[in-house]
C-alpha positions in Angstrom: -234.6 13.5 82.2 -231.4 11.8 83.9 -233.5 9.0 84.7 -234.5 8.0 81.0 -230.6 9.0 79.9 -229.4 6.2 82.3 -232.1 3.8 81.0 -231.1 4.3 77.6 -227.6 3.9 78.5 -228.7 1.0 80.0 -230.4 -0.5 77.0 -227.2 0.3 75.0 -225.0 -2.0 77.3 -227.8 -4.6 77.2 -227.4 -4.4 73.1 -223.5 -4.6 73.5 -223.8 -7.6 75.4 -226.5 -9.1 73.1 -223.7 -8.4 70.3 -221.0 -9.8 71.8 -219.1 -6.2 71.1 -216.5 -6.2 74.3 -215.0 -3.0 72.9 -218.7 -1.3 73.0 -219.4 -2.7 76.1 -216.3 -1.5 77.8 -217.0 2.2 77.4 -220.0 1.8 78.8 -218.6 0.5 82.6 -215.8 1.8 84.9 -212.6 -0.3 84.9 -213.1 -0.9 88.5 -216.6 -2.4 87.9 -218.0 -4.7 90.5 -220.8 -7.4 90.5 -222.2 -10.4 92.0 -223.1 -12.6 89.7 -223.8 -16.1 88.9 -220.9 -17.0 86.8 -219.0 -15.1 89.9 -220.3 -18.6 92.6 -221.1 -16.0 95.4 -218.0 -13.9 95.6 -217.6 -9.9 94.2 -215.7 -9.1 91.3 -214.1 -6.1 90.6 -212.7 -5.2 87.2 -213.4 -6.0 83.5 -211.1 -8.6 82.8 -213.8 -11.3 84.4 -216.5 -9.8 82.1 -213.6 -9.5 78.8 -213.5 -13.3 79.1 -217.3 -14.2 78.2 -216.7 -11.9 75.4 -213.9 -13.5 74.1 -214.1 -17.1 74.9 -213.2 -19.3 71.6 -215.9 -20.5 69.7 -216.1 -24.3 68.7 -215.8 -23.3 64.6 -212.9 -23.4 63.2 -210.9 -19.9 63.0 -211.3 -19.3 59.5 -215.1 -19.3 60.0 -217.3 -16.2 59.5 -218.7 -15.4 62.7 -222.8 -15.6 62.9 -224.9 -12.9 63.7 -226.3 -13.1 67.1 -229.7 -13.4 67.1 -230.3 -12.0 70.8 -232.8 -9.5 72.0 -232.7 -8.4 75.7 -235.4 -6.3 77.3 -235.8 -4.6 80.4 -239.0 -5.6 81.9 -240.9 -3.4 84.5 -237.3 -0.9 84.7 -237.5 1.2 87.6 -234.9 4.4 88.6 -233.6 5.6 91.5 -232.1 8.6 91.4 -229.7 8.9 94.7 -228.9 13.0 93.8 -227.6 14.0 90.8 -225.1 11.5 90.6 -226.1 8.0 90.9 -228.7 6.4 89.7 -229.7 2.7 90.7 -231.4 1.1 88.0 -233.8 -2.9 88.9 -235.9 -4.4 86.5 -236.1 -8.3 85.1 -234.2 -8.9 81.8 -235.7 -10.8 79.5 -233.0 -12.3 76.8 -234.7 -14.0 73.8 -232.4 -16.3 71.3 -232.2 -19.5 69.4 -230.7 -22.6 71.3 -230.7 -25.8 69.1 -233.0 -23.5 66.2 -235.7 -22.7 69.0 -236.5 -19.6 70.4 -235.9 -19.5 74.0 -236.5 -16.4 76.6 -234.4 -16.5 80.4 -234.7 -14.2 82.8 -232.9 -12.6 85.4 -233.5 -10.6 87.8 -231.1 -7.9 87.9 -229.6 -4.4 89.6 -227.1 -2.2 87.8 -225.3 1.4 89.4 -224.7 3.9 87.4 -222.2 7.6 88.1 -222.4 10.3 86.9 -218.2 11.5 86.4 -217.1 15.1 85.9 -217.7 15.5 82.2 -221.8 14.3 82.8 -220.8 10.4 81.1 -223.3 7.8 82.7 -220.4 4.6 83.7 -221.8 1.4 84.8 -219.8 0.9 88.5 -221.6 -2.2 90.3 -224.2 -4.9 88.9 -226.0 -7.6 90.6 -227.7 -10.2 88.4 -229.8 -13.3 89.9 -231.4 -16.2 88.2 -234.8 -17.5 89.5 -234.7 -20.4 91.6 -235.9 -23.8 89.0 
């Protein structure tokens, strides 16, 4: 049972990403989050202020412009869970994101790793990730 509650929790940040919703997404991970990452160039970062700033980078419309939705669909391909006791849970699997670039669908992938603890009043946080891109 914990290991599909993680999963799902996992999906959930996946779709808080996908919507670009930085609030959602941050009560989803620990404030001291960690990851290696590409947009990271090799070195670990800890902390949510890295992560706030893809969120909240200024789009090229002007201000006054309603916002598009996001078309973006991630899925977990071939998820797998390890449970290390009864709290932690390691969770791998490829993520597939599917969205328009110049009006054409287009699906990357990445391979990726995120950790997940269990705290004291039984909330799944997201504490360390680890996302690669396949070598072109």
């Amino acid at each position: 049972m914990a290991a599909q509650d993680v999963l799902r929790r996992n999906q959930d940040l996946l779709n808080a990403i996908a919507a670009g919703d930085y609030e959602l997404y941050s009560t989803f991970c620990d404030p001291s989050l960690t990851c290696f990452e590409p947009e990271a160039d090799g070195h670990l970062v800890e902390g949510l202020d890295f992560h706030k700033y893809y969120f909240t980078m200024p789009s090229s419309a002007p201000a006054d412009a309603p916002k598009p939705k996001a078309h973006v669909l991630n899925t977990m391909a071939s998820p797998h869970v390890r449970m290390i006791g009864d709290r932690c849970a390691v969770v791998s699997y490829v993520r597939l994101t599917q969205k328009m670039v110049s009006g054409a669908p287009v699906t990357v992938r990445a391979e990726e790793t995120r950790v997940w603890e269990k705290k004291d009043d039984g909330r799944w946080v997201h504490v360390h990730m680890h996302r690669s891109l396949p070598a072109k």
